[in-house]
RODO-2510 file (C-alpha; in nm, 4 decimals, decimal comma):
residues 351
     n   res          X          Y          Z
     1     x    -1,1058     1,5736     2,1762
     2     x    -1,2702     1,3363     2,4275
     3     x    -1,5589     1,0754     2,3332
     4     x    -1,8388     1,0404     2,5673
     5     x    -2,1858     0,9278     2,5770
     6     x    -2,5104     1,1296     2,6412
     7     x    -2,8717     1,0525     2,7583
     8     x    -3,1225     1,2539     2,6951
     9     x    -3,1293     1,5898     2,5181
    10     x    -2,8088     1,5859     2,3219
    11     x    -3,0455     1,7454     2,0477
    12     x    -3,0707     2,0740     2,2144
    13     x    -2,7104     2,0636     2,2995
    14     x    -2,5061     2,3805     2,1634
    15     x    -2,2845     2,3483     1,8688
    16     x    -2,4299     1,9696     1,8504
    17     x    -2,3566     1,8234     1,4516
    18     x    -2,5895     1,5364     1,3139
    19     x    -2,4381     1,2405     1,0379
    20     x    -2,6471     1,0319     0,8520
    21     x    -2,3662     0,6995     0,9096
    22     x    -2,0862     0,5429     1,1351
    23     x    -1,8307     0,7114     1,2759
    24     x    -1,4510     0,5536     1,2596
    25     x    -1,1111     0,6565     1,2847
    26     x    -0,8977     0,8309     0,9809
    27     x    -0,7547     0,5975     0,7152
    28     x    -0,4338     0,4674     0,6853
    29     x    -0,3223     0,3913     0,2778
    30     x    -0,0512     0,1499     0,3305
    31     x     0,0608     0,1675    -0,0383
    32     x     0,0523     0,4240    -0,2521
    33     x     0,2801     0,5965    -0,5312
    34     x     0,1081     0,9522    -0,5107
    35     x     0,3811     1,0877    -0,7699
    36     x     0,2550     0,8751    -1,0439
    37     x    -0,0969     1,0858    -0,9994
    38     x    -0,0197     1,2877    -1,3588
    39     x    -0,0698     0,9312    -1,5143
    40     x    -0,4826     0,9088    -1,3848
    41     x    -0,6442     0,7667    -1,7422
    42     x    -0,3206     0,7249    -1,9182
    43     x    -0,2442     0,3652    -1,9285
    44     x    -0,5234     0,1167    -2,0959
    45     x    -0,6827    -0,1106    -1,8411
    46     x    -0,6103    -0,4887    -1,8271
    47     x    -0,3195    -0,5482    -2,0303
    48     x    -0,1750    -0,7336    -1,8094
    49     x     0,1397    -0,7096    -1,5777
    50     x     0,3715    -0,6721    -1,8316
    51     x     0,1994    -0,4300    -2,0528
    52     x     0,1104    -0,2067    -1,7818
    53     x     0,4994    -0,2055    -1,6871
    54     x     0,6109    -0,0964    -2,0795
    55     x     0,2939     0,1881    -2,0827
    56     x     0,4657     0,3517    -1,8066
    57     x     0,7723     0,3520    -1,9736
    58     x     0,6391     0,5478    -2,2707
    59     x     0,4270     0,7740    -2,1110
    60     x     0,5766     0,8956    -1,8259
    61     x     0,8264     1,1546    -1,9946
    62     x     0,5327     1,3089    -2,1478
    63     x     0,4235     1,5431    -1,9028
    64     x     0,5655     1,9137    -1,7891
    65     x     0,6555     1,9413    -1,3999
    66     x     0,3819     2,1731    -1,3268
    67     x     0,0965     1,8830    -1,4720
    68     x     0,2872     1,6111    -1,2474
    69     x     0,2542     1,8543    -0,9184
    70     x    -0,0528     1,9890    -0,9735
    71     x    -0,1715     1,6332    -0,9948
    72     x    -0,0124     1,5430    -0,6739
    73     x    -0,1142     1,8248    -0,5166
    74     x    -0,5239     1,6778    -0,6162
    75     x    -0,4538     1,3046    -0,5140
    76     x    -0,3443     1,4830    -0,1732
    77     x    -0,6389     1,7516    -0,1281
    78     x    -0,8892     1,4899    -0,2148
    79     x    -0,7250     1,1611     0,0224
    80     x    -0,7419     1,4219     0,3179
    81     x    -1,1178     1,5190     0,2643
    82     x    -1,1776     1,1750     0,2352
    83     x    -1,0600     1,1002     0,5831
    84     x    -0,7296     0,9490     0,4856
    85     x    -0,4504     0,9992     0,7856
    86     x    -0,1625     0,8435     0,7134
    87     x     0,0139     0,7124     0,3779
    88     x     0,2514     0,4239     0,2981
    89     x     0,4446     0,6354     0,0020
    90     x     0,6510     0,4903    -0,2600
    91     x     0,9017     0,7719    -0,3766
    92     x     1,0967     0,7187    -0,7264
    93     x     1,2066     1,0929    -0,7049
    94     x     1,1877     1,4692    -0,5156
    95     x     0,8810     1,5597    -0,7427
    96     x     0,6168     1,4616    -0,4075
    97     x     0,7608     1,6049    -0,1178
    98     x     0,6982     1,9757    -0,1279
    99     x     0,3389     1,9150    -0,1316
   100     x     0,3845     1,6349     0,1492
   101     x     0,5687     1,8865     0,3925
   102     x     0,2780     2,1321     0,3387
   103     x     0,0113     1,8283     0,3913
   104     x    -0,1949     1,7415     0,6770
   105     x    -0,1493     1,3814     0,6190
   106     x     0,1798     1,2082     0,7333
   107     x     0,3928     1,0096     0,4312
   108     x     0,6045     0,7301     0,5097
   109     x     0,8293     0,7790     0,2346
   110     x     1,0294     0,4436     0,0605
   111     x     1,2633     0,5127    -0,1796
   112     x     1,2454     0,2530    -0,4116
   113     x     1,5399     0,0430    -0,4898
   114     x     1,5267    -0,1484    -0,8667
   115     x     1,7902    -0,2087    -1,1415
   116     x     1,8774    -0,5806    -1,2958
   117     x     2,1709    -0,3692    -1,5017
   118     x     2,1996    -0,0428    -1,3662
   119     x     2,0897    -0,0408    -0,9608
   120     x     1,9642     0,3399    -0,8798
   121     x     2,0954     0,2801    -0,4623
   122     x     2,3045     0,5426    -0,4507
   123     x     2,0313     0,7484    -0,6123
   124     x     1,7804     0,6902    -0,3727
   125     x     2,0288     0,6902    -0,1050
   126     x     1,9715     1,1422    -0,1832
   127     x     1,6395     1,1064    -0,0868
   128     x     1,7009     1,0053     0,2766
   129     x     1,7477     1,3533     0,3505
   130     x     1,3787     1,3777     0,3452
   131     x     1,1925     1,3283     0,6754
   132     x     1,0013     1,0433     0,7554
   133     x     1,2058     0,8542     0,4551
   134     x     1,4047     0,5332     0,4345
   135     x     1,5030     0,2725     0,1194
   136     x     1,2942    -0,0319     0,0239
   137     x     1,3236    -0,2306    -0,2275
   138     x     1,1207    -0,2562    -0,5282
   139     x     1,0193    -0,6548    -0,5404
   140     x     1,1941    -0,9642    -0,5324
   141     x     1,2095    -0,9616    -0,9091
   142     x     1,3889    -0,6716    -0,9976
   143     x     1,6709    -0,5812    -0,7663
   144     x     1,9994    -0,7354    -0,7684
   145     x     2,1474    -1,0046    -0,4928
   146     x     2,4229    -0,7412    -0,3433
   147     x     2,2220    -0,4610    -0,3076
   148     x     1,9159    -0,6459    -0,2079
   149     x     2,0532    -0,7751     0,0907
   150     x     2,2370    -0,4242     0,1495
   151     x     1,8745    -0,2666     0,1796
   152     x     1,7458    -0,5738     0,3466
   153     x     2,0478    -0,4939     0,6440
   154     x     2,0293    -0,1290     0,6690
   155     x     1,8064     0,1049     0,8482
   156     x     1,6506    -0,1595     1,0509
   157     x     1,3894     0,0466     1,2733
   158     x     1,2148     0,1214     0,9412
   159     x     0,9802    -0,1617     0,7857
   160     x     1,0689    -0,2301     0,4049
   161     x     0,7623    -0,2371     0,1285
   162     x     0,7650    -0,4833    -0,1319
   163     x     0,6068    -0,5429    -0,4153
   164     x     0,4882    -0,9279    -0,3438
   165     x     0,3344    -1,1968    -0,5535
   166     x     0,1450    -0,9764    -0,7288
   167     x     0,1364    -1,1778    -1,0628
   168     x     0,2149    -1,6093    -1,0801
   169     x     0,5140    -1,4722    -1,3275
   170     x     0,7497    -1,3602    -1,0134
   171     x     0,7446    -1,7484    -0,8600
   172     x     0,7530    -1,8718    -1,2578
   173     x     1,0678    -1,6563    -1,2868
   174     x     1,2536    -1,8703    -1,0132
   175     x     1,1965    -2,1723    -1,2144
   176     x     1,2813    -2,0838    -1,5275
   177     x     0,9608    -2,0406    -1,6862
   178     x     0,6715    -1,8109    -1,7930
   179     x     0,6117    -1,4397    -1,9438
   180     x     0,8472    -1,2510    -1,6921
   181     x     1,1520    -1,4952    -1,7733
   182     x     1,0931    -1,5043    -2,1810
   183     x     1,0598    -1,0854    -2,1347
   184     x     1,4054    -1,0909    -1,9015
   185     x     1,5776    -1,3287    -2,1738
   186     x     1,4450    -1,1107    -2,4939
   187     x     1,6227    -0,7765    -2,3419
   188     x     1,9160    -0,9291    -2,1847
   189     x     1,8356    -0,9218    -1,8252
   190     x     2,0300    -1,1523    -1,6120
   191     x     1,9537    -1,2641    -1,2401
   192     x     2,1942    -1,3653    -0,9781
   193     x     1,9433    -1,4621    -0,7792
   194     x     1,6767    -1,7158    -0,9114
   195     x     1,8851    -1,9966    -0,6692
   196     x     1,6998    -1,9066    -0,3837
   197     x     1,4067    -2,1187    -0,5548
   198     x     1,1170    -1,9082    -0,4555
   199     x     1,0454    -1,5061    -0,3747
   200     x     0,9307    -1,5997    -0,0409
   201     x     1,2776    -1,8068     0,0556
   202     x     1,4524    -1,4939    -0,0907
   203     x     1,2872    -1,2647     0,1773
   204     x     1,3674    -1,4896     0,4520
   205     x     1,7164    -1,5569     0,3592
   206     x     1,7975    -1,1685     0,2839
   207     x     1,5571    -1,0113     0,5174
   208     x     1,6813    -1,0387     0,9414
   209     x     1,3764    -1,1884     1,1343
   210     x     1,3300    -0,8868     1,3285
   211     x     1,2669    -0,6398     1,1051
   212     x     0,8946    -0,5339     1,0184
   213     x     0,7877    -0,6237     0,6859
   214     x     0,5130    -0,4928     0,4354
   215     x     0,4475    -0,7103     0,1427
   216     x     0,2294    -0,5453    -0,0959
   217     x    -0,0624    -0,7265    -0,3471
   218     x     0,0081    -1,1112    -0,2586
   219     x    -0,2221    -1,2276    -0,5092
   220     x    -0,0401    -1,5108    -0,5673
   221     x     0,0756    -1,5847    -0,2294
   222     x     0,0327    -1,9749    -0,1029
   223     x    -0,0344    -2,1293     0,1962
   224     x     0,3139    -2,2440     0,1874
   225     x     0,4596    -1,9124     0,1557
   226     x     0,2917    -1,8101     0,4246
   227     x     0,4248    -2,0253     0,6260
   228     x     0,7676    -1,9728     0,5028
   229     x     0,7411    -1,6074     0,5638
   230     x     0,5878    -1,6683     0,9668
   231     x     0,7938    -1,9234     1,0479
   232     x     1,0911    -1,6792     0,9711
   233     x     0,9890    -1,3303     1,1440
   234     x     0,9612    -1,2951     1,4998
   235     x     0,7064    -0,9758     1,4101
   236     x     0,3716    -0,9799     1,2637
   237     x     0,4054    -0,9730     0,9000
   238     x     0,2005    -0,6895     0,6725
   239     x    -0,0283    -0,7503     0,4043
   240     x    -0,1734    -0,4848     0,2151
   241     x    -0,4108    -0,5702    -0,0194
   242     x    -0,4712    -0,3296    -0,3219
   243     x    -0,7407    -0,5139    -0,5384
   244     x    -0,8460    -0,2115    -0,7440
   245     x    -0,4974    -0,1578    -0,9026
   246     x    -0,5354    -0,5765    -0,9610
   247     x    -0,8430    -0,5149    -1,1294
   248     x    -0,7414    -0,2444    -1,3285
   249     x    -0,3955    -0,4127    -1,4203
   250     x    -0,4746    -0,7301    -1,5160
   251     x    -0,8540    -0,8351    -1,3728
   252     x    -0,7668    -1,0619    -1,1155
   253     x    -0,8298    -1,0947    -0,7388
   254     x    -0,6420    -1,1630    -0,4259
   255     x    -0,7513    -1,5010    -0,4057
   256     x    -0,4970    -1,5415    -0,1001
   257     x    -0,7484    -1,3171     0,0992
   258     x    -0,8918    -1,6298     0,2955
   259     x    -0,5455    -1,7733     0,3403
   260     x    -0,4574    -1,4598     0,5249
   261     x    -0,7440    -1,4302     0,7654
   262     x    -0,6889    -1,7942     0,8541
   263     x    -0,3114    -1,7603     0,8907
   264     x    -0,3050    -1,7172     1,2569
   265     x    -0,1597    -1,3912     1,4897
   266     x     0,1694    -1,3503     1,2966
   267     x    -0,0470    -1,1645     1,0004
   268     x    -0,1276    -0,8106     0,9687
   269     x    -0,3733    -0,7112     0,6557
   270     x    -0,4413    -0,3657     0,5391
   271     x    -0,4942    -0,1725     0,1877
   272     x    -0,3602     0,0419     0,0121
   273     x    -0,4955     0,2054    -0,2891
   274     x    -0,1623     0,1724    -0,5378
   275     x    -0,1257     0,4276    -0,7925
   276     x    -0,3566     0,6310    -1,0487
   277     x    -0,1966     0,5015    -1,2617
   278     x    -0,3429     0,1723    -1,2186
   279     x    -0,6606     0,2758    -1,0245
   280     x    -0,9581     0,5145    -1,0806
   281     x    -0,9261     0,6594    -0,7602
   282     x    -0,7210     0,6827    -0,4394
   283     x    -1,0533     0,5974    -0,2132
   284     x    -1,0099     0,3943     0,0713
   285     x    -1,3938     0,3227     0,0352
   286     x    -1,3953     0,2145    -0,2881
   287     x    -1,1032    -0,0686    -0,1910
   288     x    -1,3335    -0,2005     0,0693
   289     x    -1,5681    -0,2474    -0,1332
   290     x    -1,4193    -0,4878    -0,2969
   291     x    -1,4325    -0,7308    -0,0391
   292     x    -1,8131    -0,8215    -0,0122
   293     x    -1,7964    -1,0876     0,2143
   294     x    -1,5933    -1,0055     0,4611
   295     x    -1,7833    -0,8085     0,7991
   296     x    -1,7524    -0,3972     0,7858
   297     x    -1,6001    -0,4268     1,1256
   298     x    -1,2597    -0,6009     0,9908
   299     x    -1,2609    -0,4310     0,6778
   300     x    -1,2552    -0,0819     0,9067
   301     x    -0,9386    -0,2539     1,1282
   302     x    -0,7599    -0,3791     0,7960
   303     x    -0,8331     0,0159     0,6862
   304     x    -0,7318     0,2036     0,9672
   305     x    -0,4879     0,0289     1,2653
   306     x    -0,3735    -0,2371     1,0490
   307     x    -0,2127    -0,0015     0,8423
   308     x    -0,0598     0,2095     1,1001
   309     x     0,0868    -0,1199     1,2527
   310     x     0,2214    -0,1625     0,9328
   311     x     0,4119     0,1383     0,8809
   312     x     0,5177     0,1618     1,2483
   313     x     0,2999     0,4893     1,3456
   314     x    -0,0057     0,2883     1,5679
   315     x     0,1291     0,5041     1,8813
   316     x    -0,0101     0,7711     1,6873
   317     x    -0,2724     0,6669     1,4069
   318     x    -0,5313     0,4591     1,3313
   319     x    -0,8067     0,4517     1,6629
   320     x    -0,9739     0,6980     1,8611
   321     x    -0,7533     0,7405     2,1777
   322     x    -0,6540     0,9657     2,4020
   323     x    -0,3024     1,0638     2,3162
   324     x    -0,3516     0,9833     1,9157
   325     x    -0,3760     1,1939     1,6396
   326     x    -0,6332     1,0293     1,4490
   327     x    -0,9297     1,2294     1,2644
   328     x    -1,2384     1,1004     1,2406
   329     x    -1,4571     0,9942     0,9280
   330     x    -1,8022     0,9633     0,8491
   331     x    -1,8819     0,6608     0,6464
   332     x    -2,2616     0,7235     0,4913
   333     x    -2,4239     0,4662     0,2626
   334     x    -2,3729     0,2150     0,4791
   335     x    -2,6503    -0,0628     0,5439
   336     x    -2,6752    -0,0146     0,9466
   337     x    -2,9123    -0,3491     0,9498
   338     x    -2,6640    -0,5330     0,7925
   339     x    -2,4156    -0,3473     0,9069
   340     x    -2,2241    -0,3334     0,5063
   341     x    -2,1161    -0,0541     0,2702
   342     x    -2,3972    -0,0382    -0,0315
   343     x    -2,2486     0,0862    -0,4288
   344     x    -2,3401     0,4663    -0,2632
   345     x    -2,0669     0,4286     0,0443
   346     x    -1,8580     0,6749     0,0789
   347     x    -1,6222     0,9178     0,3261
   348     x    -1,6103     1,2161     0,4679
   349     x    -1,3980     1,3741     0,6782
   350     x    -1,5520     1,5203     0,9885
   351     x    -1,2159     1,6042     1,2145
***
């Protein structure tokens, strides 16, 4: 494909296709849990963190194999015709990867790591055989000091994904306090762990300051641990933002948007669309949306190379350049004098 521009009588040109929109490169999903996409309308919306966590519990048993892949096989189809490249994929289990290895779209596959009792490593550690695949760890909350740091130390060209700050709760939890701790004390859940005083100085004292990092949500994130974080890695730190899934989980907003765009050179922000199970969609549009004050032009970076600098595959994803494999997508609905998506914004994939 090469991208040129023409004078005069490009109308009467051959083979020559007309969009009503903008042209831009094929999305990049830095977070996503396509697996979960049997779950779509399942769990009630904003019942909060902790409700959301004990719905999934009791629902996700409930459906045959052939619902759960046939749902992931629909999340997939519909991602690629909306112009959706690349995906940041968390992986719990095998039940994704047939229809990934038959997809156009490339998964980065993390196989979660979680257990306060019973760690599921070694579990997870089966999944590696999977291309494109390598172990993360769940959150800073949930995961165990030894085999934290064991993930934290191990494969160290891939970047981890973490679930970050998403609720106050996780930095309440170091101290003692609020609806996370009282939950972890009423079913017996004990933490080796809460002495690193914050979830920010437990990344930086687990985590090496070379590898690449994705921390995923950050609603709660400060100014200070931002600072703690990029005064710690030598590489640009990711930030994907997911504020549908916040919305549907628990109604808040990433109120540490403005912190991040301030935060200097060391900070990388893209989105990612979470799960169905916590979303009405898997739109890439509808996620920028949400973000009405910030310029079209960013929001399309944050969208597209952002997110393959985040999951390590910008040498191949995310602009239009010679050598890449991006597609290309066809935002419509979009104000061109203001240059902003309107309610009616949405994508198409073109190539």
């Amino acid at each position: 494909m090469a991208v040129e521009q023409y004078g005069e009588g490009l109308d009467f040109t051959p083979g020559v296709e007309f969009h009503s929109g903008i042209l831009c490169a094929g999305f990049v999903n830095a977070h996503s849990h396509i697996e979960l996409s049997y779950l779509r309308g399942a769990i009630a919306e904003g019942g909060g963190y902790a409700a959301f966590a004990d719905s999934i519990a009791k629902v996700r048993d409930a459906y045959s194999e052939a619902e759960q892949l046939s749902a992931i096989e629909d999340a997939d189809r519909t991602m690629w015709q909306e112009g959706v490249d690349a995906v940041g994929d968390i992986v719990n289990g095998e039940t994704s990867f047939a229809t990934k290895s038959a997809s156009p779209i490339f998964y980065k596959n993390f196989a979660e790591v979680f257990g306060l009792r019973v760690c599921n490593l070694e579990r997870q550690r089966a999944l590696l055989q999977y291309p494109n695949t390598s172990l993360t760890l769940h959150s800073t909350y949930s995961v165990q000091d030894a085999p934290f740091k064991e993930v934290c130390n191990d494969y160290a060209e891939a970047p981890l994904s973490i679930h970050f700050l998403e609720t106050e709760d996780e930095s309440s939890l170091y101290r003692g306090e609020g609806r996370l701790h009282e939950w972890y004390g009423k079913v017996g859940f004990e933490c080796d762990f809460l002495h690193y005083g914050s979830p920010s100085e437990r990344i930086v004292e687990c985590v090496p300051k070379d590898r690449r990092v994705l921390l995923v949500h950050n609603c709660e994130i400060t100014e200070q641990d931002i600072e703690v974080l990029t005064d710690h890695f030598s590489a640009p730190i990711s930030f994907a933002l997911c504020p549908r899934s916040n919305a549907y989980i628990s109604g808040v907003e990433p109120r540490s948007v403005e912190l991040l765009r301030k935060a200097g050179a060391n900070i990388n922000i893209c989105i990612g669309t979470d799960s169905l199970s916590s979303n009405w969609s898997l739109s890439m549009v509808e996620e920028l949306k949400m973000f009405r004050n910030i310029p079209l032009a960013e929001l399309l970076q944050w969208a597209t190379i952002n997110g393959a600098k985040a999951l390590g595959i910008a040498d191949k994803y995310g602009s239009i350049e010679v050598g890449k494999r991006s597609g290309v997508v066809c935002l419509s609905g979009v104000d061109l004098d203001n240059f902003t998506l309107t309610p009616h914004a949405k994508a198409r994939r073109v190539l």
